[in-house]
DSSP file (Angstrom, degrees, kcal/mol; ACC not computed):
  #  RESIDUE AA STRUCTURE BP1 BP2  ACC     N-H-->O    O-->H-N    N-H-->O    O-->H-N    TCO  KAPPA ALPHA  PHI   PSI    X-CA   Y-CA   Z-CA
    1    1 A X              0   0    0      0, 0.0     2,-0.3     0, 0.0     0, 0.0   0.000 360.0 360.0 360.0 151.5    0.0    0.0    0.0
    2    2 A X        -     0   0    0      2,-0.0     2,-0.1     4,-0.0     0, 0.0  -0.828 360.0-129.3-111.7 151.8    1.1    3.8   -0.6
    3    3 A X     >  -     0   0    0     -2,-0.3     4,-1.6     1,-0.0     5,-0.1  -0.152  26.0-122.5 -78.4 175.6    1.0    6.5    2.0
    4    4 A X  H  > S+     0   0    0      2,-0.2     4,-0.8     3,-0.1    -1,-0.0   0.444 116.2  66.9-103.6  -0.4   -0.5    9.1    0.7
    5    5 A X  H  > S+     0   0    0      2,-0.1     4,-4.4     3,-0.1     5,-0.2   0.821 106.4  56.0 -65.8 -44.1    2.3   11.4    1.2
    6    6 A X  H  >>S+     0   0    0      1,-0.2     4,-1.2     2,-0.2     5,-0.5   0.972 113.0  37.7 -47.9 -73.1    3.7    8.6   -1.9
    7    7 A X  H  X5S+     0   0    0     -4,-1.6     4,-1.3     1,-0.3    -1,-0.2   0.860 112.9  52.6 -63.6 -24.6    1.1    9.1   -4.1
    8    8 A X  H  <5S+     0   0    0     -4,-0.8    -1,-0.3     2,-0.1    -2,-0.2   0.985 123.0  38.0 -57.8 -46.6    0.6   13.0   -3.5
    9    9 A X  H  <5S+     0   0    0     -4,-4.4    -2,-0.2    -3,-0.4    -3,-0.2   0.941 125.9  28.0 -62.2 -60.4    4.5   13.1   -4.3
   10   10 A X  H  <5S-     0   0    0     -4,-1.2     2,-0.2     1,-0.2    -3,-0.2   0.636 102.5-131.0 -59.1 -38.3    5.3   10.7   -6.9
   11   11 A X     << -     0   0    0     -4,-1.3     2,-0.3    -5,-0.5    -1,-0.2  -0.466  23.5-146.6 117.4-170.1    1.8   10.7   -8.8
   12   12 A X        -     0   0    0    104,-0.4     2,-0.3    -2,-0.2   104,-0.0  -0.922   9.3-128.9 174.4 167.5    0.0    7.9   -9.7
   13   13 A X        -     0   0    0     -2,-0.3     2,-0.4     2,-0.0   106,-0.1  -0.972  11.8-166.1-169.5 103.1   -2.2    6.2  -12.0
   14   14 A X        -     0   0    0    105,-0.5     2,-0.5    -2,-0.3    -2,-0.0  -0.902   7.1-160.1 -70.3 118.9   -5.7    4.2  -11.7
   15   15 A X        -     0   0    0     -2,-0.4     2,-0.1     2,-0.0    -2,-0.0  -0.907   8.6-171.0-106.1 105.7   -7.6    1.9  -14.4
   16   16 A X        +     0   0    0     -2,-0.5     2,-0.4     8,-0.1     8,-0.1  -0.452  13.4 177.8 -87.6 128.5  -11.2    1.5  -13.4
   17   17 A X        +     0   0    0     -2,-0.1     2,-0.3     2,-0.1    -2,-0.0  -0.991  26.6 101.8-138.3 170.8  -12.5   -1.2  -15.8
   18   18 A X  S    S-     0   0    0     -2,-0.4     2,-0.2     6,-0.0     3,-0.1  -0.846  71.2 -76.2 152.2 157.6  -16.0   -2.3  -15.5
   19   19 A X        -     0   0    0     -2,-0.3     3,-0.4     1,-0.1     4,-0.1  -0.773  65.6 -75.9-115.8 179.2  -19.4   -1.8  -17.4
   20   20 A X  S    S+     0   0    0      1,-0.2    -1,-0.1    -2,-0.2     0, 0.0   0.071 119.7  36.4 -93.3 162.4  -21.4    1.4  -16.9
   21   21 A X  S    S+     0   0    0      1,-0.1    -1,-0.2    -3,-0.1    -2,-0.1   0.480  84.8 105.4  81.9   2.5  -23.3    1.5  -13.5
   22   22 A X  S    S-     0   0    0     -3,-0.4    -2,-0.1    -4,-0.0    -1,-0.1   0.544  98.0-101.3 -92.9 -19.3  -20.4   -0.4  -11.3
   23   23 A X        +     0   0    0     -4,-0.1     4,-0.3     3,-0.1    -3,-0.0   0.833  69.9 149.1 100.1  83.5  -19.3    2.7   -9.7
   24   24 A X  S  > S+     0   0    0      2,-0.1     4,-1.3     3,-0.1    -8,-0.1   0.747  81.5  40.2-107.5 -48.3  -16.0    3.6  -11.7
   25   25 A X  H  > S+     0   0    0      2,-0.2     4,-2.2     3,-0.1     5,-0.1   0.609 110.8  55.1 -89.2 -17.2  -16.5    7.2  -11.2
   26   26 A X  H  > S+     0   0    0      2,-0.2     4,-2.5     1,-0.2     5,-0.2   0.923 113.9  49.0 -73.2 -63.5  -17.7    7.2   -7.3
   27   27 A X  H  4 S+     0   0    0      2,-0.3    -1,-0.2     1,-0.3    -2,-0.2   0.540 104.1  49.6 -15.3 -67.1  -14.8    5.5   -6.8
   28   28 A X  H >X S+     0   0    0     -4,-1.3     3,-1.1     1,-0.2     4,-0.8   0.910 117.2  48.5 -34.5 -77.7  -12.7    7.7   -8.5
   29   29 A X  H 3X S+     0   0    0     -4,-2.2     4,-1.0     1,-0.3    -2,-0.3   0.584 104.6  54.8 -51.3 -16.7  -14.5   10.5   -6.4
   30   30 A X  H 3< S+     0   0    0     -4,-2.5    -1,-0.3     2,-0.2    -3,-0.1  -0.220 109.1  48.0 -70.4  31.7  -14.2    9.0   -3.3
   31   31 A X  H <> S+     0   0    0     -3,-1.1     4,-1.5    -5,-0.2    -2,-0.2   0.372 109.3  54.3-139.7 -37.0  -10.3    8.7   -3.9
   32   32 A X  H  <>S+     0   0    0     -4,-0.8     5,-2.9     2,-0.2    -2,-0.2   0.847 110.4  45.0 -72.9 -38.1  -10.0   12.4   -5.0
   33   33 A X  T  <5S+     0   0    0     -4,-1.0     3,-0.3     3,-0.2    -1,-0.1   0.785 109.3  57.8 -64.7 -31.0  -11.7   13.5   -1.7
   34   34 A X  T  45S+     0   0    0      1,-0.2     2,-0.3     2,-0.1    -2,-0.2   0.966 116.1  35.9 -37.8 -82.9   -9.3   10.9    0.2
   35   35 A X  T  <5S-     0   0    0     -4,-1.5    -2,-0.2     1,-0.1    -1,-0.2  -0.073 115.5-122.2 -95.0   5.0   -6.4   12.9   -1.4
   36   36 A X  T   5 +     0   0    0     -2,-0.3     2,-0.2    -3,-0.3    -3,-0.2   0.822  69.6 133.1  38.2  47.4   -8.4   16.3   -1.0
   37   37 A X      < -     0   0    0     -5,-2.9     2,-0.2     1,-0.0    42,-0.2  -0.813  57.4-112.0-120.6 169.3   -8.0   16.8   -4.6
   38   38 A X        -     0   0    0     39,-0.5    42,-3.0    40,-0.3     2,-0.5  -0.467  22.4-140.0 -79.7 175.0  -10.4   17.8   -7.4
   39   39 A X  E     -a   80   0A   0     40,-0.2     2,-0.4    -2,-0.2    42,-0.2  -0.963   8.6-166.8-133.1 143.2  -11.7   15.6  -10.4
   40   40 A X  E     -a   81   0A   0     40,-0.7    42,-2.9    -2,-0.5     2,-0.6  -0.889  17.3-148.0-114.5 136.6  -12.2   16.7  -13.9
   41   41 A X  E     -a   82   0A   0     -2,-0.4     2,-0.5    40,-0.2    42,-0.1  -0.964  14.1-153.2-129.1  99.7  -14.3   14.0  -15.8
   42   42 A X        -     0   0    0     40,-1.3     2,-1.2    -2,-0.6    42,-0.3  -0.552  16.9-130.6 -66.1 124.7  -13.2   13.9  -19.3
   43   43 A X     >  -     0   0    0     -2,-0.5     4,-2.3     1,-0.1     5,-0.2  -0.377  27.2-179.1 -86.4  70.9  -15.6   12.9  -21.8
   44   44 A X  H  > S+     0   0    0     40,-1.5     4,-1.4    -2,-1.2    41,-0.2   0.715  85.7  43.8 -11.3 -49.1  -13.2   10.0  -23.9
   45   45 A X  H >> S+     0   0    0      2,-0.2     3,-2.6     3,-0.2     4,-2.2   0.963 107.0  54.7 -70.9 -73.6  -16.2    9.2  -26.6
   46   46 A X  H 3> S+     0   0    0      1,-0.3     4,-2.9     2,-0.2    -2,-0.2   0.765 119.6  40.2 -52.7 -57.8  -17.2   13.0  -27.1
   47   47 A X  H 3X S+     0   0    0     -4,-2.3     4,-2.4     1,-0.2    -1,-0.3   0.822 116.3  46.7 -54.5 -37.5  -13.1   13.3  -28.1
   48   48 A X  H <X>S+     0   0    0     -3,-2.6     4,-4.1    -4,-1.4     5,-0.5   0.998 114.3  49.0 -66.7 -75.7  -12.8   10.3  -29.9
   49   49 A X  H  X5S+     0   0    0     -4,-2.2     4,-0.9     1,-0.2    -2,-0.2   0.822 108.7  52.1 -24.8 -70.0  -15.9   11.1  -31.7
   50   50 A X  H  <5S+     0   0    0     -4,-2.9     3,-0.3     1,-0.2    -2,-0.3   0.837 118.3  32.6 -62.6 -33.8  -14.9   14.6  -32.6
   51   51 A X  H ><5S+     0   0    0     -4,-2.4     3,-2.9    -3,-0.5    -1,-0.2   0.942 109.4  64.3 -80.6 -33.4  -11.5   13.9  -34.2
   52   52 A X  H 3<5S+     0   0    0     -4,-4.1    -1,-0.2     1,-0.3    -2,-0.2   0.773 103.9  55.6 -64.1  -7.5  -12.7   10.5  -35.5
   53   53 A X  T 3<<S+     0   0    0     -4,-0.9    -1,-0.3    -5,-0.5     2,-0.3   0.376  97.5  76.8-105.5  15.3  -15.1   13.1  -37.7
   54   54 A X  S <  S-     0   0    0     -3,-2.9     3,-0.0     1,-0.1     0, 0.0  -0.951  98.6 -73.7-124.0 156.3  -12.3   15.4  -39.4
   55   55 A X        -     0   0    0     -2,-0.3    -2,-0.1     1,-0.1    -1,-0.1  -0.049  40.3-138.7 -41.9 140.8  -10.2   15.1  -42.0
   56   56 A X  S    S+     0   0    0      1,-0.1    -1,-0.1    -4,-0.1    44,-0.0   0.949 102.3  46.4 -84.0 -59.8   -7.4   12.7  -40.9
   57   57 A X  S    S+     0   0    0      1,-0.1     3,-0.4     2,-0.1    -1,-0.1   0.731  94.7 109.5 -46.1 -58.6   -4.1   14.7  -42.6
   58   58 A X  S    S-     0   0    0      1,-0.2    -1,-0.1     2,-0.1     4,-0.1   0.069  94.9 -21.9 -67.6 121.3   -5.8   18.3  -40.9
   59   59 A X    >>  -     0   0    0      2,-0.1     3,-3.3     3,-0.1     4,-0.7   0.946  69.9-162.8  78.4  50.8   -3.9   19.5  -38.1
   60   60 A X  H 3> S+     0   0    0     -3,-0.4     4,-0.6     1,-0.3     3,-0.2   0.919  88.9  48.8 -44.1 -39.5   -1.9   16.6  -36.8
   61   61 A X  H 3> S+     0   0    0      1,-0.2     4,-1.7     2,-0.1    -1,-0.3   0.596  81.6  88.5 -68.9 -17.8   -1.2   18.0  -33.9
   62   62 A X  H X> S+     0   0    0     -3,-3.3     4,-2.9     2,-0.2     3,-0.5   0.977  91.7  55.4 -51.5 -55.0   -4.8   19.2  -32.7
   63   63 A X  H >X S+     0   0    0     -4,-0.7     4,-3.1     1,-0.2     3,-0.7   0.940 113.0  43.9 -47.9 -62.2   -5.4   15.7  -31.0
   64   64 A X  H 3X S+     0   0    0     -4,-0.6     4,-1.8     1,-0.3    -1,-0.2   0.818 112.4  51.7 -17.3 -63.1   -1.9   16.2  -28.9
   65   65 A X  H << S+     0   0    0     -4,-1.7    -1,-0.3    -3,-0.5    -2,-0.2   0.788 104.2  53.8 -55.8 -54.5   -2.7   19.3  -28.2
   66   66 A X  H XX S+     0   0    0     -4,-2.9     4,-2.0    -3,-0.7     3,-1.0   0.851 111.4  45.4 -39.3 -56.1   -6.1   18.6  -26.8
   67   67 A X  H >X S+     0   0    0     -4,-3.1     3,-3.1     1,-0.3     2,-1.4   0.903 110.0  56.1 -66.4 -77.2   -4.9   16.0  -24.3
   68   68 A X  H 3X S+     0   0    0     -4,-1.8     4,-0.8     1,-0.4    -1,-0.3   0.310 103.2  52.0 -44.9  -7.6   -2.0   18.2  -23.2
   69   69 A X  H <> S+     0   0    0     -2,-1.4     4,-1.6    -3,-1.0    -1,-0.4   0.720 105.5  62.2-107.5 -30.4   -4.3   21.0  -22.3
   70   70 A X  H <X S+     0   0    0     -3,-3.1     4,-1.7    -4,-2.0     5,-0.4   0.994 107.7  38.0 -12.1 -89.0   -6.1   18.6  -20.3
   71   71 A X  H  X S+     0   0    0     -4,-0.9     4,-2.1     1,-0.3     5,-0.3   0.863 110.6  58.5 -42.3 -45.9   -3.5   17.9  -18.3
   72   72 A X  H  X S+     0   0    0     -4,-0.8     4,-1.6    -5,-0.3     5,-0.3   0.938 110.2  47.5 -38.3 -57.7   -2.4   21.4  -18.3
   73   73 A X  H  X S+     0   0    0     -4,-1.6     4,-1.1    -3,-0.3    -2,-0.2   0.812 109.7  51.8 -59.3 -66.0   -6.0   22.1  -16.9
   74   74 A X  H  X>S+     0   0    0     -4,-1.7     5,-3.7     1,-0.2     4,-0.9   0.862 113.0  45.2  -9.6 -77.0   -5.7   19.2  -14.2
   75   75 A X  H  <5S+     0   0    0     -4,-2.1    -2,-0.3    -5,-0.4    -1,-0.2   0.755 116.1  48.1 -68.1 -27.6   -2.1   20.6  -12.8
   76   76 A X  H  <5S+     0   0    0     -4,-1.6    -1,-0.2    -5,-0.3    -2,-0.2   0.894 119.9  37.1 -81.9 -30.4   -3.6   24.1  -12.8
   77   77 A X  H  <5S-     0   0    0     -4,-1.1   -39,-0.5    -5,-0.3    -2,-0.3   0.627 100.2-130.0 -86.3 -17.7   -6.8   22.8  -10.9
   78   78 A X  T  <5 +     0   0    0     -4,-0.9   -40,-0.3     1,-0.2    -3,-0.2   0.961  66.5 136.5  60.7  48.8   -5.0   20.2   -8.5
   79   79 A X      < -     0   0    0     -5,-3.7    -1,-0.2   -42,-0.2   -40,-0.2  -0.637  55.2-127.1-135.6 151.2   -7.6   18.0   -9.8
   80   80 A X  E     -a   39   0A   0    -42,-3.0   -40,-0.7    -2,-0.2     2,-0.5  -0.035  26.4-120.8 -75.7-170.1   -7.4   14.4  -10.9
   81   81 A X  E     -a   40   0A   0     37,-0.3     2,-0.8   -42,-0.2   -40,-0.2  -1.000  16.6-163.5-153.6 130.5   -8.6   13.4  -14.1
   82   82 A X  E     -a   41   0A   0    -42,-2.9     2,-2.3    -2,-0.5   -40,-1.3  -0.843  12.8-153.8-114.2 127.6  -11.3   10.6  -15.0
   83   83 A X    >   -     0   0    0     -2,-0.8     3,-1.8   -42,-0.1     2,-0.2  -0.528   6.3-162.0-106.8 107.7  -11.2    9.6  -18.5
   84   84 A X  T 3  S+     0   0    0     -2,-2.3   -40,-1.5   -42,-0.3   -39,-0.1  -0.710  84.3  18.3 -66.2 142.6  -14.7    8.6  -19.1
   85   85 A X  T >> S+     0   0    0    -41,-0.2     3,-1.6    -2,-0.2     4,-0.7   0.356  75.2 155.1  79.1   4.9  -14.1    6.5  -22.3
   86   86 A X  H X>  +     0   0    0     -3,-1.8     4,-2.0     2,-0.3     3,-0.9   0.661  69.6  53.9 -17.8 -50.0  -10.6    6.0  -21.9
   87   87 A X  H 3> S+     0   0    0      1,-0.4     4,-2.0     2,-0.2    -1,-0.2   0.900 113.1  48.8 -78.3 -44.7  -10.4    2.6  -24.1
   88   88 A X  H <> S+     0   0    0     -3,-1.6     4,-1.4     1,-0.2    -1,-0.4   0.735 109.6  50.2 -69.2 -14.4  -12.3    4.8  -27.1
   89   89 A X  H XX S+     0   0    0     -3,-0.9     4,-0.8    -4,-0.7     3,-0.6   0.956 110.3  49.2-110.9 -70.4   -9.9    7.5  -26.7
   90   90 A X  H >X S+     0   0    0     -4,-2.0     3,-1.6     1,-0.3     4,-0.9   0.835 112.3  51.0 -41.3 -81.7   -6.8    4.8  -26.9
   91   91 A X  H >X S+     0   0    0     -4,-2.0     3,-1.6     1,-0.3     4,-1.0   0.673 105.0  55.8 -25.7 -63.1   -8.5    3.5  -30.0
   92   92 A X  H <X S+     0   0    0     -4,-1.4     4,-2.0    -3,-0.6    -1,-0.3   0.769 107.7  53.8 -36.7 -48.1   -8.7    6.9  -31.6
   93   93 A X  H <X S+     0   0    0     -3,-1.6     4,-1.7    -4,-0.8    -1,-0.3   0.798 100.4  50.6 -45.5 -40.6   -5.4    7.3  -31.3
   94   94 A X  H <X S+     0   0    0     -3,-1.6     4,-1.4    -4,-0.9    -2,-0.3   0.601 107.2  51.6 -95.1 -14.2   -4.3    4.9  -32.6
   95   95 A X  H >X S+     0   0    0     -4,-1.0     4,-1.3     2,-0.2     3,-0.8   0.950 113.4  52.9 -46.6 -63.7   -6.4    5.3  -36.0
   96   96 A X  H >X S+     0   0    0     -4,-2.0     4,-3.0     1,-0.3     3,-1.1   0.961 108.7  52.5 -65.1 -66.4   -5.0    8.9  -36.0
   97   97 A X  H 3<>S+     0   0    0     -4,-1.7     5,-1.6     1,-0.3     6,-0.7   0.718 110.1  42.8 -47.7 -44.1   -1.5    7.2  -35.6
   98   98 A X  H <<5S+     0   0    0     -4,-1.4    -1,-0.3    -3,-0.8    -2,-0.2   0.791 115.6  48.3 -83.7 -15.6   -1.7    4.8  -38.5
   99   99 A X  H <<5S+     0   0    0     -4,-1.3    -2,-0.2    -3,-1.1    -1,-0.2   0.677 125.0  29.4 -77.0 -36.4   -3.2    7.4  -40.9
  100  100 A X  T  <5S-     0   0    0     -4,-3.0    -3,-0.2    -5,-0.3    -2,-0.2   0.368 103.0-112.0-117.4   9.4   -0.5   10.2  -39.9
  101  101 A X  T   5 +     0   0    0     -4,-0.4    -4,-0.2    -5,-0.3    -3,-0.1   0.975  64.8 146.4  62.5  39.0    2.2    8.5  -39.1
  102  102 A X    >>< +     0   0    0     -5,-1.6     3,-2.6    -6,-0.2     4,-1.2   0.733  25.3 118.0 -89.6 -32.1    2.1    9.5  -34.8
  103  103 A X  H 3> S+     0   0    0     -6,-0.7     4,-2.0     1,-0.3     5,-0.2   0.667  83.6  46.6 -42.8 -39.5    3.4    6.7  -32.8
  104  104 A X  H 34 S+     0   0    0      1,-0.2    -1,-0.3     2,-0.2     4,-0.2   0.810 115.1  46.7 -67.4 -25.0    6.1    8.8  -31.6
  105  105 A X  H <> S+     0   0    0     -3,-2.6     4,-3.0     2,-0.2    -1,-0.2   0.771 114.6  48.2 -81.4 -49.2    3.6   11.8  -30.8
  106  106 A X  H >X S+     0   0    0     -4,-1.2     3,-3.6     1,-0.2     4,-0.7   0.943 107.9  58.2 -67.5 -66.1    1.0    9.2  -29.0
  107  107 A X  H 3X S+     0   0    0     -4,-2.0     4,-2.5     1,-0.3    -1,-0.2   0.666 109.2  45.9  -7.7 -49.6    4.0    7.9  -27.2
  108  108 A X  H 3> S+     0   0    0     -4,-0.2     4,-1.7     2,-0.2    -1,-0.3   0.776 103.4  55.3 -68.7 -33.1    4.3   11.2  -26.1
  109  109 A X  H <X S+     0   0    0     -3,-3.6     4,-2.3    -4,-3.0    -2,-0.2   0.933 105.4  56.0 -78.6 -48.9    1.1   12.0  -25.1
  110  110 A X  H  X S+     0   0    0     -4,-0.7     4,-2.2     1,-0.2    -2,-0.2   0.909 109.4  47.7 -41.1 -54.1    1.0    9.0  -22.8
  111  111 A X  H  X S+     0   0    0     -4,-2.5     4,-2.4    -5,-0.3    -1,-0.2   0.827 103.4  55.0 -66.1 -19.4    3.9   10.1  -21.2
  112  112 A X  H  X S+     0   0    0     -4,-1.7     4,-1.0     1,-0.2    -1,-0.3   0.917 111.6  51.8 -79.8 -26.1    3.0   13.6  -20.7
  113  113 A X  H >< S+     0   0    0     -4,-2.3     3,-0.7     1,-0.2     6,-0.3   0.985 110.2  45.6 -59.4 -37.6   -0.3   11.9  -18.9
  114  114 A X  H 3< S+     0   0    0     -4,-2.2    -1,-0.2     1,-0.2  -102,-0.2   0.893 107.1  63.3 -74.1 -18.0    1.7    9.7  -16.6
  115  115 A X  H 3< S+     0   0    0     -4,-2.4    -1,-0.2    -5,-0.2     2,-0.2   0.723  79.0  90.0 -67.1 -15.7    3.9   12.7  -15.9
  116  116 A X  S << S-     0   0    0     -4,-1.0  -104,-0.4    -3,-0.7   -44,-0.0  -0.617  70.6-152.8 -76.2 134.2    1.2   14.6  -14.4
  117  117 A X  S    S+     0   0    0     -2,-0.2    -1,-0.1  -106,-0.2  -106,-0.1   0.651  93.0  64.4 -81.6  -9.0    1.3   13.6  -10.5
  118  118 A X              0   0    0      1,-0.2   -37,-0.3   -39,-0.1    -1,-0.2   0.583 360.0 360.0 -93.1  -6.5   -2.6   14.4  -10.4
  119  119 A X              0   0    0     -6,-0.3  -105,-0.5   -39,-0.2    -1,-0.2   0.517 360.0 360.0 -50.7 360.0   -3.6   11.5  -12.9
């Protein structure tokens, strides 16, 4: 088990899986409230959706850009992050990734999530 001094310090990273109605997000809040932090509930589909609807070659960089201001957003707030739809997200990415040539970008974008300590 981690102290919570650990996790405040080092950061830390939860994967809820389950289907809808198992209590994924109480959870989640009842872990941010533990940790006296806020939570920002990202909608995962609504993103997915919206890039999975634009031209793939415009703006490689928007998706990137999107998560990272997340995160930005998160660290500014002192808030955790729920990524409702996580799994579609991942998928989306990785579409975006084979069409444009990203891996090295998603790569990135994962790491800049896990580098946030409020994930």
């Amino acid at each position: 088990m981690v102290s919570k001094k650990e996790a405040l310090t080092n950061g830390f990273i939860f994967y809820f899986q389950g289907s809808y109605g198992v209590g994924k997000q109480t959870t989640a809040e009842a872990l941010c409230h533990e940790f006296n932090m806020g939570l920002l509930v990202v909608d995962g589909d609504r993103i997915a959706s919206f890039f999975e609807n634009r031209p793939l070659n415009s703006e490689p960089s928007a998706f990137e850009t999107t998560i990272s201001l997340l995160c930005r957003e998160a660290s500014l707030q002192k808030a955790a992050l729920y990524w409702k739809g996580f799994d579609n997200l991942l998928e989306t990415a990785e579409v975006l990734s084979q069409h444009i040539q990203l891996e090295a970008e998603i790569s990135d974008i994962l790491a800049e999530i896990r580098s946030h300590s409020s994930l």
